[in-house]
C-alpha positions as CSV (number, residue, x, y, z in Angstrom):
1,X,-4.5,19.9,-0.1
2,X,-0.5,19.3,-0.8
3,X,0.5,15.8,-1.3
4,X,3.1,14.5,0.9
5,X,5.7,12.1,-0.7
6,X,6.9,9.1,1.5
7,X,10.2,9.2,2.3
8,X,12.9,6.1,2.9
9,X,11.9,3.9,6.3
10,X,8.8,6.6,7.1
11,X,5.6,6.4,7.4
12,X,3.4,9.2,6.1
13,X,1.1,10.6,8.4
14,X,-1.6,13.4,8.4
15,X,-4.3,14.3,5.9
16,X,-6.3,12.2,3.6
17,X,-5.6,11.7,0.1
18,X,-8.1,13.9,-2.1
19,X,-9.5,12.2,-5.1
20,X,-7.0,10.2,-7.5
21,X,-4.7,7.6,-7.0
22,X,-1.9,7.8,-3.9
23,X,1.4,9.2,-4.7
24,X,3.1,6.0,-4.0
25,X,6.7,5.2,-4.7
26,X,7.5,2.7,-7.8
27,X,10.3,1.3,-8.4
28,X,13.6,2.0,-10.3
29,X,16.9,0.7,-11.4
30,X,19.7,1.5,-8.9
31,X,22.1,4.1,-10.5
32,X,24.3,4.1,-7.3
33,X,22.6,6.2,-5.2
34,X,23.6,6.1,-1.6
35,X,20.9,3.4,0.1
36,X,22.3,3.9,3.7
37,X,19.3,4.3,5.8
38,X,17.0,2.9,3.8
39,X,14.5,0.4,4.8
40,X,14.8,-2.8,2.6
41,X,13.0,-6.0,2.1
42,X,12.5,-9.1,0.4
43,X,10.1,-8.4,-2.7
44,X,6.9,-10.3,-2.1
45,X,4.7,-11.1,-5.2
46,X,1.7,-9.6,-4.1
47,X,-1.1,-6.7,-4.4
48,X,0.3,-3.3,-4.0
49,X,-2.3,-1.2,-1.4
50,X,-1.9,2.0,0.3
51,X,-4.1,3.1,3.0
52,X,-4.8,6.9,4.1
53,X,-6.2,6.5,7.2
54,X,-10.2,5.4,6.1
55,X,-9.7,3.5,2.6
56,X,-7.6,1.0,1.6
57,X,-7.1,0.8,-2.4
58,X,-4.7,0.1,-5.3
59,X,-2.0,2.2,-6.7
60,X,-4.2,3.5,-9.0
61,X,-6.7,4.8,-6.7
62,X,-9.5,1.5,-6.7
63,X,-11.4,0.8,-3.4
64,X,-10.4,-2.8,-2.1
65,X,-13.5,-4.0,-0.2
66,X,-12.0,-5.4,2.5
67,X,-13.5,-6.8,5.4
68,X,-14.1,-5.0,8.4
69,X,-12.0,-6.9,10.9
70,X,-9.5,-6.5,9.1
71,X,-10.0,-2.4,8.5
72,X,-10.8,-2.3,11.9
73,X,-6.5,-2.9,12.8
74,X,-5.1,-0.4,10.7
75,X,-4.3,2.9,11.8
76,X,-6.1,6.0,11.4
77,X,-3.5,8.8,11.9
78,X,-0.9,7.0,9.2
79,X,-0.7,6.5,5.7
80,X,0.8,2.8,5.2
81,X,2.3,1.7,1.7
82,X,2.6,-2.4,1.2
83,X,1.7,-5.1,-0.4
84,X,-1.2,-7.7,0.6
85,X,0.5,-11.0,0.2
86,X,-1.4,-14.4,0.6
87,X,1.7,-16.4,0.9
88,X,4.4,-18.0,-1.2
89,X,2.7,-19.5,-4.4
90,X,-0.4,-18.1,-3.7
91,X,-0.3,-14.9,-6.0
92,X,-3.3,-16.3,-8.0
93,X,-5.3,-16.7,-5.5
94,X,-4.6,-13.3,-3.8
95,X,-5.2,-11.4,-6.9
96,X,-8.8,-13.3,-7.4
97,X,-9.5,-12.6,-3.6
98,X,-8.5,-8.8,-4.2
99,X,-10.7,-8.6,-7.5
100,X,-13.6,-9.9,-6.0
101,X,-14.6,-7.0,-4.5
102,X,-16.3,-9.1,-1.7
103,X,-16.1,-7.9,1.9
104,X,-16.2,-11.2,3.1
């Protein structure tokens, strides 16, 4: 099917995404566009994920095997864009936790 691209302070919502990585949004270097009704945060140093509505997985289009509990809370009908940050410091240890490919 047609990808949909995410726009500003919206979240994505309908089919699945077919084979391949997401079409996520990377950044760029501000050339003085007009920001006004964007969305903005602080940048977190953590594991970019995207999930379509059954998988969760990297911006290149890798599974991450989390656990089911934690599956279980995320939304089926909306495509959600983020990072998975383990808290201030902690990068490290998130990445190792991502790469283990454990469920657990």
């Amino acid at each position: 099917g047609a990808k949909r691209k995410a726009r500003p302070g919206k979240a994505v919502a309908g089919g699945k995404v077919s084979g391949g990585p997401p079409g996520v949004l990377l950044a760029h270097r501000w050339t003085g566009e007009n920001i006004r009704g964007w969305w903005m945060s602080e940048k977190l140093d953590g594991v970019r994920a995207y999930w379509d509505g059954t998988r969760l997985m990297s911006r290149n289009g890798n599974t991450f095997h989390a656990p089911d509990w934690f599956l279980e809370g995320l939304p089926k009908d909306l495509h959600l864009d983020g990072e998975m940050f383990g808290g201030r410091q902690k990068f490290q240890e998130t990445i190792s936790i991502v790469r283990s490919g454990s469920k657990s």
